[in-house]
BABA-328274 format. One record per atom (N, C-alpha, C, O, CB): x, y, z. Coordinates in steps of 0.02 Angstrom, whole numbers, plus 50000, padded with zeros to 5 digits. Glycine has a CB too. Layout:
XYZ/...
***
This chain:
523333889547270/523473895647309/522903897247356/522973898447416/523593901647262/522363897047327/521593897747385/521513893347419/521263894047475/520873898147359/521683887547396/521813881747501/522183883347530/522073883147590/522073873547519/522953886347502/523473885747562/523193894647593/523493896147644/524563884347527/522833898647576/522513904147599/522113902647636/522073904847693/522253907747561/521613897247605/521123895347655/521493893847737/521343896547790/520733888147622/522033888547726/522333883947766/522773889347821/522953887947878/522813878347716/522873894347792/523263900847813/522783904547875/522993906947928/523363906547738/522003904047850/521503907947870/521333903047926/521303905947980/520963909947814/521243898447927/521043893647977/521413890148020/521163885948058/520773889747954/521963891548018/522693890048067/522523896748128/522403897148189/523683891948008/522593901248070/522613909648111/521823909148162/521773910248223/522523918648030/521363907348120/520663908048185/520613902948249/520353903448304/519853906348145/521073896448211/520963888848285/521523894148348/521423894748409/521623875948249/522093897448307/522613899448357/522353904648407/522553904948465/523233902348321/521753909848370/521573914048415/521203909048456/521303908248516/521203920148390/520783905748420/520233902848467/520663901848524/520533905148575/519843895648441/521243897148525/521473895048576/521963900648641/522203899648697/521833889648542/521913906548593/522113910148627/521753912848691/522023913448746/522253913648590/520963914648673/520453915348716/520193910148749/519753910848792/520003917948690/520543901448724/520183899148780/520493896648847/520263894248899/519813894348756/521303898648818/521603899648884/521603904748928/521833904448985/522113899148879/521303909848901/521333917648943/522103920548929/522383923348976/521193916749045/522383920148877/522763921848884/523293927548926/523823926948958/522633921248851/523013931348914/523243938948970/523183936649049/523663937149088/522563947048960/522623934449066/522423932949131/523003926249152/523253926249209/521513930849130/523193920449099/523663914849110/524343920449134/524653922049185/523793909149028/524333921549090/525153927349083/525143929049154/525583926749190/525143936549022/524723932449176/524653936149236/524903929949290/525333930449333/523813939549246/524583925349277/524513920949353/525193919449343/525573921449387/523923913349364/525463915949290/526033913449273/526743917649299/527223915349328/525973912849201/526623924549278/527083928649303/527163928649383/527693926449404/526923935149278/526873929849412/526753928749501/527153922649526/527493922949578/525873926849524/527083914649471/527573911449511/528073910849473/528403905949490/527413905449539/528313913749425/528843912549419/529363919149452/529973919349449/528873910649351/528833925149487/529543929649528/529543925249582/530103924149605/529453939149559/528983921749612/529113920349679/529663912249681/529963909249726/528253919549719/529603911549622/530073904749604/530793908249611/531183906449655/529923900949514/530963913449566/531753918249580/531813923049672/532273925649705/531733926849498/531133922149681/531393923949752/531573919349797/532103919849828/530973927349786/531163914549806/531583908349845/532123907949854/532473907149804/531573903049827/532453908149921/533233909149934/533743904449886/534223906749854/533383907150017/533523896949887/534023891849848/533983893549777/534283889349743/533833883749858/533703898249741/533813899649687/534223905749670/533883910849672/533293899449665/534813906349655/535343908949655/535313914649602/535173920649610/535813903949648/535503910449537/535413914249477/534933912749443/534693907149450/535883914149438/534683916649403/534423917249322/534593912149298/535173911549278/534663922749276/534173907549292/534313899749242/533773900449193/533293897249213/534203891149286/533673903149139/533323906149071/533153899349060/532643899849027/533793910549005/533263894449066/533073886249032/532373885149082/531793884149066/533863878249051/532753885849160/532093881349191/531583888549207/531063886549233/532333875649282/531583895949198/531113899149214/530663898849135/530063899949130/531373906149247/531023897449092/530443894349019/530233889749030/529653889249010/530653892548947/530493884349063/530043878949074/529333878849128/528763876849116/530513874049096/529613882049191/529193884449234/528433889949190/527813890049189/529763888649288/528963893449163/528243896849120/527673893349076/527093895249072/528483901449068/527963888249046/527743884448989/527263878849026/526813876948988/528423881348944/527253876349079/527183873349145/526683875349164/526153872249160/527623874249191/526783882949197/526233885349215/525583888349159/524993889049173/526503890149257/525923889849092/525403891249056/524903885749022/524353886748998/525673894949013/525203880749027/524733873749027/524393872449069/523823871149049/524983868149026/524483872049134/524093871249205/523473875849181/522933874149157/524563874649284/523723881849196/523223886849195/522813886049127/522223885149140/523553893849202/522903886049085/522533887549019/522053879049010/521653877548966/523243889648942/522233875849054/521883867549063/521323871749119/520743872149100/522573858849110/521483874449178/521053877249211/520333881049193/519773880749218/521403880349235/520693885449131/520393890949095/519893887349041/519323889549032/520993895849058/520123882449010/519893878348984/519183873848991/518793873048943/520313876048988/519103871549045/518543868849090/518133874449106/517643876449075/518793865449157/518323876149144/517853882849166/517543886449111/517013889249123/518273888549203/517883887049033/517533888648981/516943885048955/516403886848932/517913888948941/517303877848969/516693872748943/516123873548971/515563873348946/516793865648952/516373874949053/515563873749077/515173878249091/514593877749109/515463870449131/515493882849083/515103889349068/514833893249001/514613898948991/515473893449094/514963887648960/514533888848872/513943892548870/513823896748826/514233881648834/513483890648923/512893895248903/512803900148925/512293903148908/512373893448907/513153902348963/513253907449047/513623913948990/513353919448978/514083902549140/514453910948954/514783914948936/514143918348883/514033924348878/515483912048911/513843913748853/513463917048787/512843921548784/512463923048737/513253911848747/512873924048878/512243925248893/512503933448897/512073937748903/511883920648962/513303935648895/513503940748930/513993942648859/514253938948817/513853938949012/513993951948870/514343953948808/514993953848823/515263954648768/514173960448780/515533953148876/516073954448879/516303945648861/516903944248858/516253958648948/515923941748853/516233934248858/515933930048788/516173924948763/515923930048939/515333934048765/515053929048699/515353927048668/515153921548648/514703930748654/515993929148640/516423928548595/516813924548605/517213922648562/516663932848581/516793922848651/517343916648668/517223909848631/516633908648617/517303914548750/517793904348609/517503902148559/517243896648585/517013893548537/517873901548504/517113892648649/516663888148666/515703891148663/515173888548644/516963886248743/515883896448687/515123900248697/514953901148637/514373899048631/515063907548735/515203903648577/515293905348502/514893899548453/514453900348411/516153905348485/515263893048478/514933887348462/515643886648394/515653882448349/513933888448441/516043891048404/516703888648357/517383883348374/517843881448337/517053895248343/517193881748453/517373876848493/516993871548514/516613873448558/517553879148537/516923865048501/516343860248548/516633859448632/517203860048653/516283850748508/516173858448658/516603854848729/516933850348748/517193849248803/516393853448769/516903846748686/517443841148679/518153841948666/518583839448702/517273837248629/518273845548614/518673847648603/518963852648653/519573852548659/518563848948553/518513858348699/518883860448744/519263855848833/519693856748877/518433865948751/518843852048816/518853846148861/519543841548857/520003839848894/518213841748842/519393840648803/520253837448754/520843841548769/521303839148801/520233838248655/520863847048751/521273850748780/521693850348823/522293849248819/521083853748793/521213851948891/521053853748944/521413848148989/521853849149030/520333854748948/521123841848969/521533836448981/522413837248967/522843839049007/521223831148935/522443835948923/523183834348875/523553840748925/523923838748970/523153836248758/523443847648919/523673851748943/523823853149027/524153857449056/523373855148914/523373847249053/523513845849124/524013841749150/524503841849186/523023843449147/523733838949123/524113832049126/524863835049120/525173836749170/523893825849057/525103835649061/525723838149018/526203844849076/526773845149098/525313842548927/525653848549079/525723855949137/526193852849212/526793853649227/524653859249174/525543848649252/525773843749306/526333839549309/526733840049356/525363840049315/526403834949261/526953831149235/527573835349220/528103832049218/526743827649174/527633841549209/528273845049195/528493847749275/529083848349294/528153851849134/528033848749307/528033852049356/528593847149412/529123848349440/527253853349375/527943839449406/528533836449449/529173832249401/529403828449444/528143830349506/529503831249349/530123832149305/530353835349318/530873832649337/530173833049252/530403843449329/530843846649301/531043851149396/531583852749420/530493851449218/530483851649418/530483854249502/530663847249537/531123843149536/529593857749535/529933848149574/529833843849629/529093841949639/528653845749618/530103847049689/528893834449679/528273834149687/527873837949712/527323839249688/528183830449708/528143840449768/527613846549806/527263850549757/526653850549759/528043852549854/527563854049712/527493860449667/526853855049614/526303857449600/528483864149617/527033848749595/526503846649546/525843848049585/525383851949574/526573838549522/525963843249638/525413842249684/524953849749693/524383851049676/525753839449758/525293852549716/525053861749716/524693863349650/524103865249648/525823867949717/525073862449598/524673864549501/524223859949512/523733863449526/525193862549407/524013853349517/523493851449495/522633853249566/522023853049557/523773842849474/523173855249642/522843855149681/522323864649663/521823867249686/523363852849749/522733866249624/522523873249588/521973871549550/521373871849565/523093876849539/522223869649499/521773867549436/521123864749447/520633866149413/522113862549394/521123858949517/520363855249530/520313861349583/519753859949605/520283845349565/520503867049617/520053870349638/519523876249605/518983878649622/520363872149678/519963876949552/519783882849510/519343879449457/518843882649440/520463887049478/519423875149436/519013871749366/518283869249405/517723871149387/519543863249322/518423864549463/517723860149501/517383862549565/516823861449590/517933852749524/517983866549587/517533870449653/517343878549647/516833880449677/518043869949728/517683882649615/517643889949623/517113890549547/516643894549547/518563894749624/517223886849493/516843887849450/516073888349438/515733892449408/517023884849425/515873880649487/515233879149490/514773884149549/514213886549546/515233871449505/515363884449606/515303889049656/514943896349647/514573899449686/515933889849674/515173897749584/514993905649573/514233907249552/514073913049538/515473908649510/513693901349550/513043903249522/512713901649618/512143903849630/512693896849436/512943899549654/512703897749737/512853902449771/512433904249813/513013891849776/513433905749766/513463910549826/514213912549826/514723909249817/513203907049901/514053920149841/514633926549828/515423922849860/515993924349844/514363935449888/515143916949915/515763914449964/516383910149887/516893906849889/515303906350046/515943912749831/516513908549778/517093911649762/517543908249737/516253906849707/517193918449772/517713924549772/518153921449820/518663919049794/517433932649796/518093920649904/518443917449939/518733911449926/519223909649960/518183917149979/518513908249883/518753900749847/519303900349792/519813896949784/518143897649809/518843907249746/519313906349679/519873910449705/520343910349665/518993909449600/519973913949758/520613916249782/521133911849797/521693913049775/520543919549835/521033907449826/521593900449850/521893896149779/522443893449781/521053893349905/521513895849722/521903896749693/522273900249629/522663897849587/521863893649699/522003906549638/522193913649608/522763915149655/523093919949632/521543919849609/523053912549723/523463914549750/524073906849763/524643907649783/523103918649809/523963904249758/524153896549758/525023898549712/525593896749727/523373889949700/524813902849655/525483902749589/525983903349655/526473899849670/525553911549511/525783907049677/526453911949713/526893906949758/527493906149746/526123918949773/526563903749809/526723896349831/526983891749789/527413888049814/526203893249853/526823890649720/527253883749682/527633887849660/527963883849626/526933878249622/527923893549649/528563896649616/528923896349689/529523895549676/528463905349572/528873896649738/529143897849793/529413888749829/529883887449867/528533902749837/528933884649800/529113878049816/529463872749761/529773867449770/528513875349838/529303876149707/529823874749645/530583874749659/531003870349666/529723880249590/530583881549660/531353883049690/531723881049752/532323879849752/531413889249698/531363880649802/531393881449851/531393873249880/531773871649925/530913886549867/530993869149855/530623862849887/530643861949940/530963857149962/530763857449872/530193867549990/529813866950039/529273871950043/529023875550000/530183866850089/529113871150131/528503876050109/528653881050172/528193881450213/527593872150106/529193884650182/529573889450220/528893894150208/528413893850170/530423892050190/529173899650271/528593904350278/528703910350243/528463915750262/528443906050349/529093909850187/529083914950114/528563914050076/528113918150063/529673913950062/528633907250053/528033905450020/527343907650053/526913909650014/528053898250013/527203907450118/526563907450142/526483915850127/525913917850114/526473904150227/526993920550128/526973928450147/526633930950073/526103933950065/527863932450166/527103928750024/527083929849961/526183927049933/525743930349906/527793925449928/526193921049951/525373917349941/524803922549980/524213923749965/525333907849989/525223925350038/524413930850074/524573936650022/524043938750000/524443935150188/525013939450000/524883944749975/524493945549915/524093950149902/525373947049971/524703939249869/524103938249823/523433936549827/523063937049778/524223934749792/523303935049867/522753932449901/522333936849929/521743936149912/522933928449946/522483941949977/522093946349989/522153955049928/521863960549927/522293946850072/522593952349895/522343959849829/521883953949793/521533958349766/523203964849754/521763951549783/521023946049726/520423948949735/520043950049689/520793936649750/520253950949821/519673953649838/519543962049816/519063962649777/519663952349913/519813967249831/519743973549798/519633970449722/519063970149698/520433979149809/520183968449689/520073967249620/519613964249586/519293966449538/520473964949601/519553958049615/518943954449575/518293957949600/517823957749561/518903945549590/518193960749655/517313964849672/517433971549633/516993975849638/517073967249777/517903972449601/517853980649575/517743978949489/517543983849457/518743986249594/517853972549452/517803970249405/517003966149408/516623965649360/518443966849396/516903963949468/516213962949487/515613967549461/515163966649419/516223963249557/515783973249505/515483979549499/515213982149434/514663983949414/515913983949521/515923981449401/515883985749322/515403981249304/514863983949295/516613986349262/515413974549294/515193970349255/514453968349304/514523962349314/515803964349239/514043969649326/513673967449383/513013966149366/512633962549398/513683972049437/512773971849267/512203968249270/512233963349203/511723961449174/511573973249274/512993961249181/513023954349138/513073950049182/512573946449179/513593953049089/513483948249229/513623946449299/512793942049312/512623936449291/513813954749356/512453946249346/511873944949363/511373942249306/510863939149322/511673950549393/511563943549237/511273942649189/511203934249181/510713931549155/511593946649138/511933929349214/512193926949185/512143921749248/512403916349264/512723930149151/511573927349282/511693921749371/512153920249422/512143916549472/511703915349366/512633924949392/513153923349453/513173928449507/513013934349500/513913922749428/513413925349569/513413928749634/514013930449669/514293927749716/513073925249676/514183936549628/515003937749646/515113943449705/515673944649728/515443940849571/514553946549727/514793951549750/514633949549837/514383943949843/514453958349711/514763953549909/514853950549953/514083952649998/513843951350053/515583952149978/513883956249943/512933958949941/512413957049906/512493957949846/512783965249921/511973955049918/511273949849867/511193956549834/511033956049775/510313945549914/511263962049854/510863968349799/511213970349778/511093976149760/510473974149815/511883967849761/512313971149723/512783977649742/512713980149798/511943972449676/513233980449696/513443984849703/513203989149780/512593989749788/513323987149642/513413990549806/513063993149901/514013995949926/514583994149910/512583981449983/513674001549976/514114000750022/514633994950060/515233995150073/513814002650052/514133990050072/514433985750083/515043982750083/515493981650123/514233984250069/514843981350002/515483977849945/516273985249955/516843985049977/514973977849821/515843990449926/516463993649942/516913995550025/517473998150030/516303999749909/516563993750070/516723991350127/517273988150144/517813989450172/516373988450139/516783980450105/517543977050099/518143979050083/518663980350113/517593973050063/517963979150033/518623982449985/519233986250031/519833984750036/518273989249926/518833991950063/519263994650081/519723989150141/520333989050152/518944001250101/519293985650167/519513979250247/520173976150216/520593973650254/518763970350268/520243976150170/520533969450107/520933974050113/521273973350164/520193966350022/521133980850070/521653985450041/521913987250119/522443990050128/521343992649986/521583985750159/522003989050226/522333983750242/522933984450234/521593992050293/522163978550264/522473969850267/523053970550233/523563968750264/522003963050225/523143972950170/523673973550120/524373976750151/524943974950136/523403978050061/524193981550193/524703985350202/525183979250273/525743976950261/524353994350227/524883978150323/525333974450372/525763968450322/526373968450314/524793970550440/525343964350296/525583959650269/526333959450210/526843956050203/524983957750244/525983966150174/526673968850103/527103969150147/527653969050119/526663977350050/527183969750224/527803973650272/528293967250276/528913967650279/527503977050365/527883961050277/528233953950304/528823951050277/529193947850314/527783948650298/528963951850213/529663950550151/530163955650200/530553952650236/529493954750041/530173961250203/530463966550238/530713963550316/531293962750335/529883972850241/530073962250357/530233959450417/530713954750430/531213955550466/529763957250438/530523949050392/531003943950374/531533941550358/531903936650360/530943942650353/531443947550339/532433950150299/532033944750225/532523942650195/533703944150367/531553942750199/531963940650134/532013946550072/532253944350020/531573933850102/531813953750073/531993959050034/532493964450076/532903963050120/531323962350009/532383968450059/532633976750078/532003980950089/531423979150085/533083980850010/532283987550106/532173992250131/531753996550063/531274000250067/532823994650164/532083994650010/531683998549951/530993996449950/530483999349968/531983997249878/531113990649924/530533985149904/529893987149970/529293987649957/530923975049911/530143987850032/529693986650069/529203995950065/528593997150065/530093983250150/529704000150062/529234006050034/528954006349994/528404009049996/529374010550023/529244003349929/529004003249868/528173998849886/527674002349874/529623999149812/528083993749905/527423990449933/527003991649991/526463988749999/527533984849942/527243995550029/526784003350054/526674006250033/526084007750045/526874007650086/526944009749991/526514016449948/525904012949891/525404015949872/527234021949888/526084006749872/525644003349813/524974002049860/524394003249842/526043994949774/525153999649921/524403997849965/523984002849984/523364003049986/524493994750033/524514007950000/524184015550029/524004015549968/523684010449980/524644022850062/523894016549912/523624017949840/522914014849839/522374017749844/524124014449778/523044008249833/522544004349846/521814004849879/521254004049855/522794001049870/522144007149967/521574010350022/521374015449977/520784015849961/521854013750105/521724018749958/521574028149919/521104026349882/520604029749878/522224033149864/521164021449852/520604018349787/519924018749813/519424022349811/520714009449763/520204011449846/519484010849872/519084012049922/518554009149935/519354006849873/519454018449966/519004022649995/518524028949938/517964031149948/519494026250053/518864030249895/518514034349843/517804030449788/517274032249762/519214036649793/518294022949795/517334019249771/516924020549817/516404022549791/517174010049764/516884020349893/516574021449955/516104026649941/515494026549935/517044023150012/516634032349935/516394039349938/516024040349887/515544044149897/516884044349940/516104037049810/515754040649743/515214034149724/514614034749713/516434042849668/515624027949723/514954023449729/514924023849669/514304024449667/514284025249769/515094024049613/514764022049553/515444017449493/516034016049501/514404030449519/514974016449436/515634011149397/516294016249399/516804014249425/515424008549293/516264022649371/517004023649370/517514024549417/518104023649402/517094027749342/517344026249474/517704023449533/517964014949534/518564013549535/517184024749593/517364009149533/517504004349534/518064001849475/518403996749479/516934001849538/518084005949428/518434003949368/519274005449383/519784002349369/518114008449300/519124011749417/519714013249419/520194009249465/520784007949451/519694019249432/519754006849541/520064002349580/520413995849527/520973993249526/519463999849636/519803994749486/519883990449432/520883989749404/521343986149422/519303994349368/520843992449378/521493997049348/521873997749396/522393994649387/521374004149320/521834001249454/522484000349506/522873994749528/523473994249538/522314002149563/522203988449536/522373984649552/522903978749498/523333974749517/521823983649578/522693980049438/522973977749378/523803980649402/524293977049406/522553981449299/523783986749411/524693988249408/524933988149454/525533989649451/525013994049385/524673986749523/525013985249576/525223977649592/525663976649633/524653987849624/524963973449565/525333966449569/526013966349522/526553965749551/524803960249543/526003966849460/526743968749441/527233972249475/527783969549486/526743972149393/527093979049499/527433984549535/527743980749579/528343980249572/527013990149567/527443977149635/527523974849699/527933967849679/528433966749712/526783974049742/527803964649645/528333955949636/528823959849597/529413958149606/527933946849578/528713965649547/529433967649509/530043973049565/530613975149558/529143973349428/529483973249622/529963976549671/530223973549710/530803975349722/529773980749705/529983968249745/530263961749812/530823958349740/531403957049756/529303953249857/530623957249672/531333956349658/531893958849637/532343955349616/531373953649635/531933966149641/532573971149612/532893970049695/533483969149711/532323981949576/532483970349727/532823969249800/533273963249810/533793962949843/532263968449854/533053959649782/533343952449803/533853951849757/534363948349765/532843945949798/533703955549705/534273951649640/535103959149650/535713958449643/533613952349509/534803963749663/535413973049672/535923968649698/536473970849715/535153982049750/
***
């Protein structure tokens, strides 16, 4: 009875482990993005529950192979900072081999479903994700703040292979849907910057778009970015590929946005930044769960 407890106990800790070393929440997140922009693509008609599990299952391998690497090689970095020690490569309850192993199998496997079950384009795209995010945006982030601009392409990339999945091409939906994710990364990731700025710095990395940190500056941006937001959310609308709802509904989320982060501007300190933090978290759902009630009414 105390091995199969034991055996009980140590199933349950490898599963979390692996839960954190895909990022789980953060996979979910990316994952969700292409699979609306996969149901928005015009040639995708109906709700096919088979291939949007597969697409999910697809993308949560890609990504969590992504998440994976970037854990490895950041073992001593994560263990240097309190929001990340715990992770179980940094922990030392993972080797890098084993996350490495992974990382592999789960790429490979991720990519390979991608072109089976889609099309080549869309593989080509997951793995062209995965080596940007694992070998260029990762290492990128201890050289210089320009790694935010990097790890955006492919933090915004999902939206494009759900759109070329379905779709198999690279029509200028895909490109509309890919800017919109793409330019909310910047408010979000410098306002998560912010909060986090002196583990961040603790840890050597150069995330923000200022050597001194936290500044006017950064919240500057922010606001350049949340305003960018608004022409662009208009383009699904323009296009005719939504409605008239959807397209208010993603004006008022951007105008939110500016509202944000003109108030980090004005107050300048973490709880402002936090809060942009947080806005930005519920306005990417809001906005892909609205371009698709439009498409699907």
């Amino acid at each position: 009875m105390d091995n199969e407890n034991n055996r009980s106990v140590s199933f349950a800790t490898k599963a979390k482990d692996y839960y954190q070393l895909i990022k789980f929440t953060l996979s979910f997140t990316v994952v969700f993005s292409c699979v609306v922009c996969y149901l928005l693509a015009p040639n995708v008609k109906a709700f096919d529950w088979w291939m949007i599990a597969i697409l999910f299952l697809a993308g949560m391998l890609v990504t969590g192979s992504a998440n994976a690497i970037n854990q490895a090689v950041e073992k001593d970095t994560d263990a240097m900072m309190k929001r990340t020690g715990s992770r179980p490569v940094a922990a030392g309850r993972m080797s890098q081999q084993e996350a490495y192993t992974f990382a592999v199998i789960a790429g490979v496997v991720g990519v390979g479903m991608m072109w089976y079950f889609f099309n080549l384009s869309s593989a080509l795209l997951s793995a062209l994700s995965l080596f940007l995010y694992a070998f260029i945006y990762t290492p990128l982030k201890k050289i210089n703040s320009i790694a935010v601009l990097v790890g955006a392409l492919p933090g915004a990339l999902p939206c494009l292979i759900g759109w070329v999945a379905g779709n198999d091409d690279f029509s200028l939906g895909g490109w509309i849907y890919f800017g919109i994710q793409f330019l909310w990364q910047f408010p979000h990731f410098w306002a998560i910057a912010w909060v986090a700025h002196e583990d961040y710095s603790k840890a050597g990395f150069k995330l923000l778009p200022a050597d001194k940190g936290p500044t006017k500056f950064t919240a500057i941006q922010g606001i350049m970015y949340s305003v960018l937001m608004i022409p662009v959310g208009i383009l699904p609308y323009y296009f005719g590929y939504t409605g008239m709802t959807s397209a208010v509904i993603v004006i008022m989320c951007n105008v939110f946005m500016v509202v944000q982060s003109i108030r980090l501007y004005q107050q300048m300190d973490v709880k402002s930044a936090r809060r942009v933090m947080f806005s930005s978290y519920i306005y990417l759902p809001i906005v892909l769960l609205a371009l698709l009630a439009d498409k699907i009414k």
